[in-house]
C-alpha positions as CSV (number, residue, x, y, z in Angstrom):
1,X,53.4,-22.1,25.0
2,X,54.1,-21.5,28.7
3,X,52.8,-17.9,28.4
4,X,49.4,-16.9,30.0
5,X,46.3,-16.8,27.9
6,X,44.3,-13.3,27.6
7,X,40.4,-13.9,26.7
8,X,38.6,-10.8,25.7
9,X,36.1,-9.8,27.9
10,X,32.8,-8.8,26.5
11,X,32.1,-4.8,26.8
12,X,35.5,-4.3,28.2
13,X,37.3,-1.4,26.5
14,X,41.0,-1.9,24.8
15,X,43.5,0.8,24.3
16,X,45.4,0.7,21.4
17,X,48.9,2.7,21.2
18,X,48.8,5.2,19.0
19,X,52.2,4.4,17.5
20,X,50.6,1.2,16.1
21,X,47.5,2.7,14.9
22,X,49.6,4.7,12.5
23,X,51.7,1.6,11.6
24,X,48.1,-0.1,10.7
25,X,47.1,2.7,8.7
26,X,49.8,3.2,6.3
27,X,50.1,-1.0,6.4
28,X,46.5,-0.1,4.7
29,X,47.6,2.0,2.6
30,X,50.3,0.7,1.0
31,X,48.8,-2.5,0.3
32,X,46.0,-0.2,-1.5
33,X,49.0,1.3,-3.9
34,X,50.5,-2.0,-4.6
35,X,47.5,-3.6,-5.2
36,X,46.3,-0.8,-7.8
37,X,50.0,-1.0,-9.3
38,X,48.9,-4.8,-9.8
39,X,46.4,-4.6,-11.6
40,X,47.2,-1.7,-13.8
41,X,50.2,-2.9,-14.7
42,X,52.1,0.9,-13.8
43,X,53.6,2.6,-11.0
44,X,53.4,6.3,-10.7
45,X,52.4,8.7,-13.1
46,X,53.2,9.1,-17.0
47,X,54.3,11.9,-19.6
48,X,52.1,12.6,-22.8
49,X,53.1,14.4,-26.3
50,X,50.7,17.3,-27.4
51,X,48.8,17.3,-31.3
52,X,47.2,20.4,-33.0
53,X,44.8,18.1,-34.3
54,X,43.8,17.3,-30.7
55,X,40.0,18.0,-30.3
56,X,40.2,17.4,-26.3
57,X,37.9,13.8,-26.2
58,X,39.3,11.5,-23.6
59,X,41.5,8.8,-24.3
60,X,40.4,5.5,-24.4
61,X,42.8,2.5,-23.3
62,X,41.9,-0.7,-24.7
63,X,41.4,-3.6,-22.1
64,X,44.5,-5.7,-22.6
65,X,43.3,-8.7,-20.3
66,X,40.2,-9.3,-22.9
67,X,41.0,-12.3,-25.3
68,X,41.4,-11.4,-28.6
69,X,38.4,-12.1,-31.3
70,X,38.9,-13.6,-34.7
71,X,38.6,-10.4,-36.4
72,X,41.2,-8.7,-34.2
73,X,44.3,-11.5,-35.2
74,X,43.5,-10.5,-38.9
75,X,46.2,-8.9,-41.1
76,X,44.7,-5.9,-42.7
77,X,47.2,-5.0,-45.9
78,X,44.4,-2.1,-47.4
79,X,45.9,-0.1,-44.5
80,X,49.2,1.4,-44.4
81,X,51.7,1.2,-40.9
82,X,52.0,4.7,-39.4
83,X,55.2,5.5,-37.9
84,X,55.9,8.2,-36.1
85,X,59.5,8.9,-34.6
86,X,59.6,9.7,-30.4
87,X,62.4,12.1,-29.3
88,X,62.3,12.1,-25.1
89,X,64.0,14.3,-23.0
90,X,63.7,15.1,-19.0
91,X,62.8,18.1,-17.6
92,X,66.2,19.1,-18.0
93,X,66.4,18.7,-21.5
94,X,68.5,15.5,-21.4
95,X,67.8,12.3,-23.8
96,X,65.9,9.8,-21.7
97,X,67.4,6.3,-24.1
98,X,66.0,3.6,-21.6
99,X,62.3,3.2,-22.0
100,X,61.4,-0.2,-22.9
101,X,58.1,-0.7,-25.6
102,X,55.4,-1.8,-23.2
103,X,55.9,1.5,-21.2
104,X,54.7,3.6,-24.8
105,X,50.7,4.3,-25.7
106,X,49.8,5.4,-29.3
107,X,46.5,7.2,-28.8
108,X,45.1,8.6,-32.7
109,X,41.7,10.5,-32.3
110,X,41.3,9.5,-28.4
111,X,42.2,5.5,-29.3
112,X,44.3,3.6,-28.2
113,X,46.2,1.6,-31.0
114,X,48.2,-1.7,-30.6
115,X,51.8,-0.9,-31.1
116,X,53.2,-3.0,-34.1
117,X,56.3,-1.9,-34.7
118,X,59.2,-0.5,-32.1
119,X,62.1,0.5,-33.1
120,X,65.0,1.8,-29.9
121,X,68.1,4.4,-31.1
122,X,70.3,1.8,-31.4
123,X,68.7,1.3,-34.9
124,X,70.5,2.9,-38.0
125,X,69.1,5.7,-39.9
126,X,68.6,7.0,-43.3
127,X,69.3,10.8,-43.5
128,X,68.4,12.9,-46.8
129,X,71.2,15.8,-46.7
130,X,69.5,18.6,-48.8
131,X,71.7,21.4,-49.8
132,X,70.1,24.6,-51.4
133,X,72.6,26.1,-54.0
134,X,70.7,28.7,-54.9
135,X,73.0,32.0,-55.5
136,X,70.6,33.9,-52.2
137,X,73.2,31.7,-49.6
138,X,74.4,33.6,-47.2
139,X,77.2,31.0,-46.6
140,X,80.4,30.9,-48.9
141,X,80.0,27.7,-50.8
142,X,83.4,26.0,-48.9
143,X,81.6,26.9,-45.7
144,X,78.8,25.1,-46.9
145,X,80.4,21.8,-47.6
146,X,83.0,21.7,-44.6
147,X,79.8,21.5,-42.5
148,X,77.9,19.2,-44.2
149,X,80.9,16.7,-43.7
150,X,80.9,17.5,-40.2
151,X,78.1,16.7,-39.8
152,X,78.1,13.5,-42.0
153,X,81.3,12.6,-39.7
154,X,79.1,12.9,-36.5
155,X,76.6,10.2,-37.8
156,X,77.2,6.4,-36.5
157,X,78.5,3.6,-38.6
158,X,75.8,2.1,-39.3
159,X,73.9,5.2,-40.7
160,X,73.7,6.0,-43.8
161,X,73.3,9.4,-45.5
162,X,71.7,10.5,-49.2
163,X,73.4,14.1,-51.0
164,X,70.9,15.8,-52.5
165,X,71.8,19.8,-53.6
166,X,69.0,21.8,-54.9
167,X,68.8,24.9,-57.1
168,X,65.9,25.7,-59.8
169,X,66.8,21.9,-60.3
170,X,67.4,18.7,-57.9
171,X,69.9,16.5,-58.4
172,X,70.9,13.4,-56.2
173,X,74.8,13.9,-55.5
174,X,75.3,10.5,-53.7
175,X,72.6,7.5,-53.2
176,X,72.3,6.7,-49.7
177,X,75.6,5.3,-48.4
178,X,77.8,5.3,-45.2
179,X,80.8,5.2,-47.2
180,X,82.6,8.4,-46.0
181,X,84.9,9.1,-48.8
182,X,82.1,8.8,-51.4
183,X,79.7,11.6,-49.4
184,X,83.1,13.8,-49.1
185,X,83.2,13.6,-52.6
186,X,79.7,14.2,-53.6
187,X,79.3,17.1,-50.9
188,X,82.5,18.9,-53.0
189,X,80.5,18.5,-56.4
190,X,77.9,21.0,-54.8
191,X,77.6,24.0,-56.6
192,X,76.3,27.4,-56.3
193,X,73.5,28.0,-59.6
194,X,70.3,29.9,-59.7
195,X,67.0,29.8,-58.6
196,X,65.4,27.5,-55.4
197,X,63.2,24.4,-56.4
198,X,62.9,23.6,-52.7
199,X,59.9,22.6,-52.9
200,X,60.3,20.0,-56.3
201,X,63.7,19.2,-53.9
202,X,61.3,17.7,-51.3
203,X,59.1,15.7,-53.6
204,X,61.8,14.0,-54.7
205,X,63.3,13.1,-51.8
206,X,59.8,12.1,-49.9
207,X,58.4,10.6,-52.6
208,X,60.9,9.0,-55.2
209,X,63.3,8.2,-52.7
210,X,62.3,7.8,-49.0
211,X,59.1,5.9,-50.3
212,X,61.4,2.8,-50.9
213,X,63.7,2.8,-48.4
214,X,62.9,1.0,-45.4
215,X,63.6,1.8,-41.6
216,X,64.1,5.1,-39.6
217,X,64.3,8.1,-41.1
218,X,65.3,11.6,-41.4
219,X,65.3,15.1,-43.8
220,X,68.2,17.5,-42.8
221,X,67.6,20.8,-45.2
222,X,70.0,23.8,-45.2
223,X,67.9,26.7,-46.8
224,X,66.6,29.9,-46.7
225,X,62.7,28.6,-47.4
226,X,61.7,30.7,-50.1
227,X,60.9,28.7,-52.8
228,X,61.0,30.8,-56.1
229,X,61.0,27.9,-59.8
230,X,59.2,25.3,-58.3
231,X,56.2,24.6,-61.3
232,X,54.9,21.1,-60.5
233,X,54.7,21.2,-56.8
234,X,52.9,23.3,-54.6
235,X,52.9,24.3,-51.3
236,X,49.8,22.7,-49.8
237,X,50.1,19.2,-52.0
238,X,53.6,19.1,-50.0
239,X,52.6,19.5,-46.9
240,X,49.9,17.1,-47.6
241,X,52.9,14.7,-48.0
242,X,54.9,15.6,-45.5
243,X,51.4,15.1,-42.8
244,X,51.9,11.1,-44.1
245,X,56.0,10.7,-43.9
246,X,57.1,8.8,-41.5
247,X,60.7,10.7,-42.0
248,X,61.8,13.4,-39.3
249,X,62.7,17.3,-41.2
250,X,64.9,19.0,-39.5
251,X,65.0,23.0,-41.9
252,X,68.2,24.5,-41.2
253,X,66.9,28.1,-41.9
254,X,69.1,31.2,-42.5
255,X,67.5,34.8,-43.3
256,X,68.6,36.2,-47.0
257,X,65.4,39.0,-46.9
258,X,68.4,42.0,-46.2
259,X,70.8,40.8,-49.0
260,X,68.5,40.2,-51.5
261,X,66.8,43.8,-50.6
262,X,70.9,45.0,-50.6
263,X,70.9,43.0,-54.5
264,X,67.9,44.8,-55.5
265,X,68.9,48.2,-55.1
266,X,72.4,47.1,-56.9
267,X,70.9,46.1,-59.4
268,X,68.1,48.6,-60.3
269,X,67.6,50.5,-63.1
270,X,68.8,54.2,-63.0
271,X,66.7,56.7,-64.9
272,X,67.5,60.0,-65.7
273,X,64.1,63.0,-65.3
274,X,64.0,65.9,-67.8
275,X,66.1,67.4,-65.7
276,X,68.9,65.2,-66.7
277,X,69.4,64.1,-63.0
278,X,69.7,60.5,-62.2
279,X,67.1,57.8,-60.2
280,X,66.6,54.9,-59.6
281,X,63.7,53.0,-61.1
282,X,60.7,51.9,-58.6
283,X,60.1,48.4,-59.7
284,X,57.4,45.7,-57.7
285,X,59.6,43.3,-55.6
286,X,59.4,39.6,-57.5
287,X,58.6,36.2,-56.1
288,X,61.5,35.7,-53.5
289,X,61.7,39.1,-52.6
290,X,58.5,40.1,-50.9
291,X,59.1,40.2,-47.1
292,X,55.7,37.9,-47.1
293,X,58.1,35.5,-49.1
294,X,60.0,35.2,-45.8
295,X,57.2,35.1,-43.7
296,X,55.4,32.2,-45.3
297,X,58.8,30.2,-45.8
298,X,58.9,30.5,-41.6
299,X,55.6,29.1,-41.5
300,X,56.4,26.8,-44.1
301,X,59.8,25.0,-42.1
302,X,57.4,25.5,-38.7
303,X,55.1,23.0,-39.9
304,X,57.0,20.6,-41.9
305,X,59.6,19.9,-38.5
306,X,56.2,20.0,-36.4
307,X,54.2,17.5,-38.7
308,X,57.1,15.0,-38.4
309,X,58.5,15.5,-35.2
310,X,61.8,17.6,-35.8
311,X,62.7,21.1,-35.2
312,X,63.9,24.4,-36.9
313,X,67.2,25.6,-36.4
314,X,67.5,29.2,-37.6
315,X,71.0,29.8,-38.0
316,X,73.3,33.5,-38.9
317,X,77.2,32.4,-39.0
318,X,79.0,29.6,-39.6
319,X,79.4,28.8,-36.1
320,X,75.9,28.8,-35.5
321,X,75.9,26.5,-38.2
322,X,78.0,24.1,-37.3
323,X,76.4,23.6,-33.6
324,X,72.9,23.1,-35.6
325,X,74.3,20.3,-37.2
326,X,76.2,19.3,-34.3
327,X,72.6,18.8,-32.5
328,X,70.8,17.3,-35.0
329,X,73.3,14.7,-35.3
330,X,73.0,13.7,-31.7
331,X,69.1,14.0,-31.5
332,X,69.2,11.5,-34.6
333,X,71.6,9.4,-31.9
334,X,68.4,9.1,-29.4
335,X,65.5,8.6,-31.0
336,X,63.0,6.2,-30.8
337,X,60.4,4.7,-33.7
338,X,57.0,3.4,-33.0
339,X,54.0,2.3,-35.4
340,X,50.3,1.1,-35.7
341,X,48.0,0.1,-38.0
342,X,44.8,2.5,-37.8
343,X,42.2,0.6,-35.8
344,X,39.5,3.1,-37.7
345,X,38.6,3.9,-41.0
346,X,40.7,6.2,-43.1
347,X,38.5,8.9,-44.9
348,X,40.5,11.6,-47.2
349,X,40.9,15.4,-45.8
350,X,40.0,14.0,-42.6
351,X,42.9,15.0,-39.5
352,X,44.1,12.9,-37.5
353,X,45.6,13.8,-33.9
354,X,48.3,11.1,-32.7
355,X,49.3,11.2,-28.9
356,X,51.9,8.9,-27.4
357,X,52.0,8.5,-23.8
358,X,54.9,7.0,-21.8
359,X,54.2,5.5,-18.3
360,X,57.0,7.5,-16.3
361,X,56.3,11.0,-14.9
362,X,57.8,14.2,-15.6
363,X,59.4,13.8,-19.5
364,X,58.7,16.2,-22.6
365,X,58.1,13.9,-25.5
366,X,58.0,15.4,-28.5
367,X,56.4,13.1,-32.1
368,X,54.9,13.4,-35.1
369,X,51.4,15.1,-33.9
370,X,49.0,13.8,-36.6
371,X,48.2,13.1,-40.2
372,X,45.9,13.7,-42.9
373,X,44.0,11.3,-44.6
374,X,44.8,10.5,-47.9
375,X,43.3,9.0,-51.5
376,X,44.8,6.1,-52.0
């Protein structure tokens, strides 16, 4: 008030310091970022999955501030909820449990879809133990089932857990149930028999079971992969089915090529020549015996854990085995569950990519990658 009063004077120069031009400048700038961060909602950068369906078009992100029309607040029940489960880990391979549901993006074919269902890992889950009994195990049968309760004892409370044991027939051990005593008993009834139905197994389980039971899901499946007496079920119809679960597989996988080769040469015929000296008989390797057998089985648990959003674990002791069960169990612990209703129109044979996008930087998220589109 008392101070003296400086009038600019017209064509006079001013100096400014430079210390408070660089104190304007980033004032500048930083109310540019925060006003961005406004009105997008986000800070920073954000993590995406990957699809093999992905056919490199841009995403498109719907305008949330736009009102809603008439036709968007209608209930479409001719089209089914895809869920797909989200597993996200930081650079360092740790579980990332925090991330709230309007931090997520579903993107199928480029679009953006409205999330209707989320789902955090504090939710239970419903896990189809498969068991292959098939005499090809390279485990002892005791070693079999003292894991499989391990692993049953690593689940939560809350989860409950289906025994299903699988030879050239399935049979359902133990309806899904967190009562520990009754899964101890069914994993004991287990036995060794003959033949693999693995993929008649997997049917049933997908599409007899699973298909009525609500919630988040999961397929845990000790085998070697080569299915031999299947007869109903093929391959590709399968995989068809597994494209539309919304049920994580997790293959346990073990390699029986050497024993069976070891089996075959035990048990082949010997011949005698004219000579009276002995040989053994050159016979054409079966089904389950080819080294292709193995091969395709490889491909086969590849895609099933990559359609749904689990992972292989190849496994060649019983300590190994143990630790695969030891981290399926806690991946099941941290795992989240979104799903939309298609915004587009379904057409059969048609792929479809799914990308889901979470608004912090630097995380590997790893999901169901797409679907195929099925007659309904």
């Amino acid at each position: 008030m008392g101070g003296k009063r400086i009038f600019p004077i017209p064509g006079a120069r001013y100096i400014i310091p430079v210390k408070m031009t660089r104190i304007f400048a980033i004032a500048v700038l930083l109310m540019s970022v925060l006003t961005c961060a406004a009105q997008s909602g986000r800070f920073g950068g954000y993590s995406e999955s990957t699809s093999r369906y992905d056919d490199k078009r841009p995403l498109i992100e719907k305008d949330a501030s736009k009102s809603k029309s008439p036709e968007d607040e209608i209930v479409r029940i001719d089209t089914d909820l895809v869920t797909i489960p989200v597993r996200i880990t930081s650079k360092d391979g740790r579980p990332v449990p925090d991330v709230k549901r309007d931090e997520f993006k579903i993107f199928e074919n480029g679009i953006e879809q409205k999330i209707d269902y989320f789902s955090n890992e504090e939710q239970p889950f419903t896990v189809a133990l498969m068991l292959d009994m098939s005499y090809s195990s390279v485990f002892k049968l005791q070693e079999i089932q003292d894991a499989a309760f391990a692993f049953v004892r690593q689940l939560r409370p809350q989860d409950k857990v289906m025994v299903v044991a699988f030879d050239e027939k399935a049979q359902v051990l133990c309806e899904a149930t967190g009562d520990q005593r009754a899964l101890r008993f069914a994993i004991e009834a287990s036995k060794i028999g003959s033949g693999t139905s693995l993929y008649a197994a997997l049917d049933l389980v997908l599409n007899r079971k699973f298909n009525r039971i609500p919630g988040r899901k999961a397929i845990v499946l000790l085998s070697d992969g080569v299915d031999t007496t299947s007869k109903l079920v093929t391959k590709k119809a399968l995989l068809n089915d597994v494209s539309e679960a919304d049920a994580l597989i997790y293959p346990i996988q073990y390699d029986t090529f050497d024993d069976v080769q070891k089996s075959r040469r035990k048990n082949a015929e010997i011949l005698y020549d004219e000579d009276d000296r002995p040989y053994v008989a050159s016979t054409r390797p079966g089904v389950g015996e080819r080294e292709s057998d193995y091969a395709m089985a490889r491909e086969f648990f590849s895609d099933i854990a990559e359609y749904t959003g689990g992972n292989v674990q190849r496994v060649t002791s019983k300590t190994n085995l143990d630790r695969a069960f030891a981290r399926i169990a806690n991946e099941l612990r941290k795992t989240y569950s979104l799903g939309y209703y298609p915004s587009g129109e379904r057409r059969p044979g048609n792929k479809y990519s799914i990308k889901v996008r979470v608004y912090r930087p630097d995380l590997n998220i790893r999901t169901r990658e797409g679907y195929i589109g099925h007659r309904n």
